[in-house]
C-alpha positions as CSV (number, residue, x, y, z in Angstrom):
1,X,-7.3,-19.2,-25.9
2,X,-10.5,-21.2,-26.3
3,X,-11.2,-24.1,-23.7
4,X,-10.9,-26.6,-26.9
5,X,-7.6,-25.5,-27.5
6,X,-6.4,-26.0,-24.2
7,X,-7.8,-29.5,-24.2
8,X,-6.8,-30.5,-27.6
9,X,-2.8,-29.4,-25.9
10,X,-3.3,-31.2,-23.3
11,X,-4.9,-34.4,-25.2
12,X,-1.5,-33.7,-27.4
13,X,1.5,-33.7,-24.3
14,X,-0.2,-36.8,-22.9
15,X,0.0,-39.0,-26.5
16,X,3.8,-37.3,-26.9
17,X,4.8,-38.6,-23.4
18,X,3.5,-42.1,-23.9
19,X,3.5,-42.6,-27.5
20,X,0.5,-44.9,-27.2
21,X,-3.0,-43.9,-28.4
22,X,-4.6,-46.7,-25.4
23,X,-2.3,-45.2,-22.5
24,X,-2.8,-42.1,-23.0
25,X,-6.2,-42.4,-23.3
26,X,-6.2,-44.0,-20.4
27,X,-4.1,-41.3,-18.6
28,X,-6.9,-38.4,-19.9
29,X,-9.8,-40.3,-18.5
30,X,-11.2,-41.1,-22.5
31,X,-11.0,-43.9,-25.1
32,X,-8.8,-44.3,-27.8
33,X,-11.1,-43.2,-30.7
34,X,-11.7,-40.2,-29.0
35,X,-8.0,-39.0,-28.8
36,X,-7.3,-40.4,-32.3
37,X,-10.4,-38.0,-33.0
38,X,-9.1,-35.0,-31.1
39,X,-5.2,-35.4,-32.3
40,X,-6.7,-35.5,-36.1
41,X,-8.8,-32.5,-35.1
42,X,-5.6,-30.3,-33.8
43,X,-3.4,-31.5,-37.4
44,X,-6.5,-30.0,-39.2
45,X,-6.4,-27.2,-37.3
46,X,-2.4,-26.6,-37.6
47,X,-2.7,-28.0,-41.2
48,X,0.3,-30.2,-40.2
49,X,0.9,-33.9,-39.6
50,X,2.2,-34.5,-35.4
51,X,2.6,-38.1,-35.5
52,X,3.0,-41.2,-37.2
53,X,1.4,-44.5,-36.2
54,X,3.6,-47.3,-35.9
55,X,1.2,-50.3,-35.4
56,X,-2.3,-50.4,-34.3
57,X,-1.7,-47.8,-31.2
58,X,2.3,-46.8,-31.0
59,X,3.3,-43.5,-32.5
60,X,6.2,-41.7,-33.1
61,X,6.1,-37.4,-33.2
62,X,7.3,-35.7,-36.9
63,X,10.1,-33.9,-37.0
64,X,7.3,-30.7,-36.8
65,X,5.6,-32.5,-33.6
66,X,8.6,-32.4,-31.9
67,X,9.0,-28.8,-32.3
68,X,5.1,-28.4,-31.7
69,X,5.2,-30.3,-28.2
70,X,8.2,-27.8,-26.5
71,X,5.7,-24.6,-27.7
72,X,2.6,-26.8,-26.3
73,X,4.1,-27.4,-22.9
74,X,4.9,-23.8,-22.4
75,X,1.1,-23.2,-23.5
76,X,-0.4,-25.3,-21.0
77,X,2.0,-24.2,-18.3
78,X,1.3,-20.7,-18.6
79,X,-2.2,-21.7,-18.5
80,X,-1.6,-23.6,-15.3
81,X,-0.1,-20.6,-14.1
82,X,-2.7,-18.4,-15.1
83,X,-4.8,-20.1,-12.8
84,X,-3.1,-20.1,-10.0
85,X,-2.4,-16.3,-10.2
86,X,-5.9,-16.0,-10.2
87,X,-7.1,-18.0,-7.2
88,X,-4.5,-16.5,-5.3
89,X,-5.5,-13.1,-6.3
90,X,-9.3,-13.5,-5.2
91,X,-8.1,-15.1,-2.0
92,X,-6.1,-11.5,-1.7
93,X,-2.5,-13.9,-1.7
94,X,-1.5,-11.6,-4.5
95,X,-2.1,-7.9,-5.7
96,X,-1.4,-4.8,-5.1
97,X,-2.2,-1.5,-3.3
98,X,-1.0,1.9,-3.2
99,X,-0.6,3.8,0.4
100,X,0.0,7.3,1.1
101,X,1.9,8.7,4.0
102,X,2.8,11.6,5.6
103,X,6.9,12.5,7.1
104,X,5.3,12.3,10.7
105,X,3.8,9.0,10.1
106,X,7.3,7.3,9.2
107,X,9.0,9.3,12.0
108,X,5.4,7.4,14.6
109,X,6.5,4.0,13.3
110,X,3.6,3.4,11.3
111,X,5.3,2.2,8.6
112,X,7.2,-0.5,10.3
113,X,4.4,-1.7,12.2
114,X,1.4,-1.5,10.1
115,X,2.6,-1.6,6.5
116,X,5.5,-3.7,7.4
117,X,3.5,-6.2,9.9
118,X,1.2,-6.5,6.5
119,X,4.1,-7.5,4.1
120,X,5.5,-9.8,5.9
121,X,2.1,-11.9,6.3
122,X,1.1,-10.9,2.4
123,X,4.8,-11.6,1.0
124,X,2.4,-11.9,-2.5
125,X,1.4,-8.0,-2.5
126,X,3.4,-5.5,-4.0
127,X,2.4,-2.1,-1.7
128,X,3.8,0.8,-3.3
129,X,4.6,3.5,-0.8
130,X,3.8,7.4,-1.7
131,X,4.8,10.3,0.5
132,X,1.7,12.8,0.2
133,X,0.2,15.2,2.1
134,X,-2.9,14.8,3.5
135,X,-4.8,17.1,1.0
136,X,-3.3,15.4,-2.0
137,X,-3.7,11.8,-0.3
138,X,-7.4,12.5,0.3
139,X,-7.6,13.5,-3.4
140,X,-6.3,10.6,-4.7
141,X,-8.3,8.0,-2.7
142,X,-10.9,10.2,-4.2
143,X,-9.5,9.8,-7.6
144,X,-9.0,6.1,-7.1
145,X,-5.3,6.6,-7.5
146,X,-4.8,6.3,-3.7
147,X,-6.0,2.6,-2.2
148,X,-5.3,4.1,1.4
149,X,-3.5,6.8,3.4
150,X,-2.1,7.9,6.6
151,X,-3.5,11.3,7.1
152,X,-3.8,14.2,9.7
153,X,-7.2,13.3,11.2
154,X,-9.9,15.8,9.6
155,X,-13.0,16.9,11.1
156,X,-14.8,15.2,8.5
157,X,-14.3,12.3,6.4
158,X,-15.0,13.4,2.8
159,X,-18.2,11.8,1.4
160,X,-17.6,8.6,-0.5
161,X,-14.1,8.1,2.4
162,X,-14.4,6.1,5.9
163,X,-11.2,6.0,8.7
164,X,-10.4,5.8,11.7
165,X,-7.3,6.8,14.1
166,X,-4.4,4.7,14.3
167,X,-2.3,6.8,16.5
168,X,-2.1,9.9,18.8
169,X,0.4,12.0,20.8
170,X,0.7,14.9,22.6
171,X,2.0,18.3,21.0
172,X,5.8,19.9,22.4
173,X,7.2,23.2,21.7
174,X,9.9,23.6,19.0
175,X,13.1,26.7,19.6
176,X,15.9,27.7,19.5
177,X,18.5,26.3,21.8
178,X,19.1,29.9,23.1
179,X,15.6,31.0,23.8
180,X,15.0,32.2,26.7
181,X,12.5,29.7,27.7
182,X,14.3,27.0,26.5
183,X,16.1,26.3,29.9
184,X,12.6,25.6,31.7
185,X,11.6,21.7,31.5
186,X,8.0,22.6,30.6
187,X,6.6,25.6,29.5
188,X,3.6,27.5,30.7
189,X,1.5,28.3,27.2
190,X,0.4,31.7,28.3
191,X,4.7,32.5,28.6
192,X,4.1,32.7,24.8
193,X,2.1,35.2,24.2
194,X,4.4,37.4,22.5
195,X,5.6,34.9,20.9
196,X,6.3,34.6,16.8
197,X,4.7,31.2,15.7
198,X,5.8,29.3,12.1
199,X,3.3,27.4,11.0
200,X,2.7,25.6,7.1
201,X,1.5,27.2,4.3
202,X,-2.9,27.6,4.4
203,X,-2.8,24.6,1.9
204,X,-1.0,22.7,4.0
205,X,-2.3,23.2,7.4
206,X,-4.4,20.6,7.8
207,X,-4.7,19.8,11.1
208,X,-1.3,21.9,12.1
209,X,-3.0,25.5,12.5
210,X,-5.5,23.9,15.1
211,X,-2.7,23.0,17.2
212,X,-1.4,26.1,17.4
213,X,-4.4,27.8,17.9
214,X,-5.0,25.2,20.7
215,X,-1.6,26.0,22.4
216,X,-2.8,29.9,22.3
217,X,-6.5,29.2,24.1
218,X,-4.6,27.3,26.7
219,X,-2.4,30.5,27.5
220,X,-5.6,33.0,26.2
221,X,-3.9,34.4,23.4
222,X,-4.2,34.1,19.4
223,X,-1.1,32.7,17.7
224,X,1.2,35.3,16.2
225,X,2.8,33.6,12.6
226,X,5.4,35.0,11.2
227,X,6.9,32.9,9.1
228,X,5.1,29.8,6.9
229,X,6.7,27.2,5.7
230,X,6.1,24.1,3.1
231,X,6.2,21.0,5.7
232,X,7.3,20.1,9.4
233,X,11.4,20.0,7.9
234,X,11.8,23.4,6.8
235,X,9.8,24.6,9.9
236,X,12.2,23.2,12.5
237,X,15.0,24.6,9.9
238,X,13.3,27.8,10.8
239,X,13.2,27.5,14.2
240,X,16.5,26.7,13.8
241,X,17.6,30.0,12.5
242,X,15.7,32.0,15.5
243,X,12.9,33.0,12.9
244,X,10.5,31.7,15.8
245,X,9.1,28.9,17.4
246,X,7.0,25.9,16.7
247,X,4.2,23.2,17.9
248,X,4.7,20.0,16.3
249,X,4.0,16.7,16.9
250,X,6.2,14.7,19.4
251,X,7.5,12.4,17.0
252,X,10.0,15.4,15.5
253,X,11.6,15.2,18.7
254,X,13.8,12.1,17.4
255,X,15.1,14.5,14.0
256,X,18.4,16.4,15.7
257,X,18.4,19.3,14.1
258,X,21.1,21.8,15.0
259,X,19.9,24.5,17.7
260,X,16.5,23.3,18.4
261,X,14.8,21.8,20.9
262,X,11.5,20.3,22.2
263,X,10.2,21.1,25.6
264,X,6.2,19.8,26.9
265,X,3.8,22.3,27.5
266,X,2.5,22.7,31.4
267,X,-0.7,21.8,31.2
268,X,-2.7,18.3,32.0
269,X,-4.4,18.8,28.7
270,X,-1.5,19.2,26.1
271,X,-2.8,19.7,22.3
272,X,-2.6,15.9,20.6
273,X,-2.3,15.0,17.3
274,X,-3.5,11.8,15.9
275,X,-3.4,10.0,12.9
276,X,-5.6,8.4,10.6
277,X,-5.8,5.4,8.7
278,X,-8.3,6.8,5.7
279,X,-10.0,4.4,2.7
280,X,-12.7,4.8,-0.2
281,X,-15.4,3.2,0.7
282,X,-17.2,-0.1,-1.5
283,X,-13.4,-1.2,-2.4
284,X,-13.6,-4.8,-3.9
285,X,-10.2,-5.8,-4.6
286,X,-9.3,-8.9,-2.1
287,X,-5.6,-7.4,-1.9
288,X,-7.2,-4.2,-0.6
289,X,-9.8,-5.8,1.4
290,X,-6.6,-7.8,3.1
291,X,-4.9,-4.6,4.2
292,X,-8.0,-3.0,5.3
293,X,-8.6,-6.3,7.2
294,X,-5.0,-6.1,8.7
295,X,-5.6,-2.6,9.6
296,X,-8.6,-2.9,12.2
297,X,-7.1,-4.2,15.2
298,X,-4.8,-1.0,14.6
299,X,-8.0,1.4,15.5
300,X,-8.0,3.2,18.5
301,X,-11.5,3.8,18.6
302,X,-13.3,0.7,18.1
């Protein structure tokens, strides 16, 4: 709607609430021939008659201005509105952002604390939460379908992405309940030799394979894997049913699944995994700027 259209509703609402050409004139900051100018212009315009004149300056609406004034007050508070919205959205009040997250980062308490400390300070900002690995999170960032994400921590940051790591933790061994090592309280890595490894599928690996392949450098051996699986669930499932044994991160220790459980390697320098909070670079929405803003003190490499 065109700025004189606005005005000539608002010139309108004032003359219906006072029905008097000199207050309301007086009330929109302009003389009395000017809104007698402006309330003939909007008639011609609608091609109806809004008022009659009763005297020099009293007026009384038509049956057809009455209806008129209910539609213009709605115009002019959606307006009102409008603008609001929009100061509030360039401010970063009001918007919202996508973020991706993996199981594991749920299960560290990312969630709660970052995404939840955010909310909770933005009430205005609708964040829409998508569980994604971290191959399919860094394509969407990519694809600007993804504001942010909660990855594994890759070598690299992909060109046209920046991050940095919002959480780390040591490694533990995954098996069964009757393995034979399972009654020592840490286990020696080179104990597992022999051992059949399940790891995630190659497409999935990100980040998980290294782990494993750490674990076997510490005990000078190369990972046997037997068995892959589609994510960290159906691995301990598998552990579950003696197919093998596992390294996964220590926040799996808090899922009780039936006949497995977690024991620390023996070694001062246990694989870790860490976590990162990943972004596409040049984002200009204030929503998104907000949350990236919220997310900094959160690095742990600053």
């Amino acid at each position: 709607m065109r700025e004189i259209e606005t005005r000539l509703f608002r010139y309108f609402v004032a003359l219906a609430d006072e029905q008097h050409f000199g207050r309301a004139a007086v009330n929109l900051g302009i003389s009395p021939p000017t809104l007698t100018n402006q309330i003939q212009k909007l008639e011609a315009r609608l091609g109806a008659k809004l008022v009659e004149r009763r005297g020099n300056t009293h007026v009384v609406l038509t049956e057809t201005g009455k209806r008129f004034l209910e539609r213009a007050r709605n115009v002019l508070r959606e307006v009102d509105e409008a603008e609001v919205v929009a100061r509030q959205a360039a401010r970063g009040e009001i918007g919202r952002i996508e973020v991706g997250f993996m199981t594991v980062v749920s299960m560290a308490g990312l969630i709660e604390s970052c995404v939840g400390g955010f909310q909770k300070q933005h009430p205005g900002i609708e964040i829409i939460l998508r569980q994604m690995v971290t191959n399919d999170q860094i394509g969407a960032i990519l694809g600007r379908t993804l504001d942010f994400g909660f990855v594994r921590t890759p070598d690299d940051y992909p060109t046209g992405t920046d991050g940095f790591i919002v959480y780390r933790q040591p490694m533990v061994l995954a098996l069964p309940r009757d393995h034979p090592l399972a009654g020592a309280k840490r286990i020696k890595p080179s104990l597992l030799k022999d051992q059949p490894f399940i790891n995630t599928s190659p497409d999935l690996e990100v980040g998980f394979l290294k782990h494993t392949r750490a674990v076997g450098a510490l005990g000078h051996f190369t990972p046997r894997i037997v068995q892959r699986a589609k994510d960290m669930v159906s691995i301990l499932s598998c552990v579950s049913a003696g197919q093998g044994i596992a390294v996964v991160s220590q926040a799996f220790t808090r899922i009780d699944v039936p006949n497995v459980v977690y024991r620390e390697f023996e070694t001062d320098k246990p694989p870790i995994a860490s976590i990162a909070f990943i972004y596409r670079q040049g984002m200009t929405s204030p929503a998104a700027q907000a949350f990236l803003k919220h997310m900094r003190p959160h690095a742990l490499d600053r």
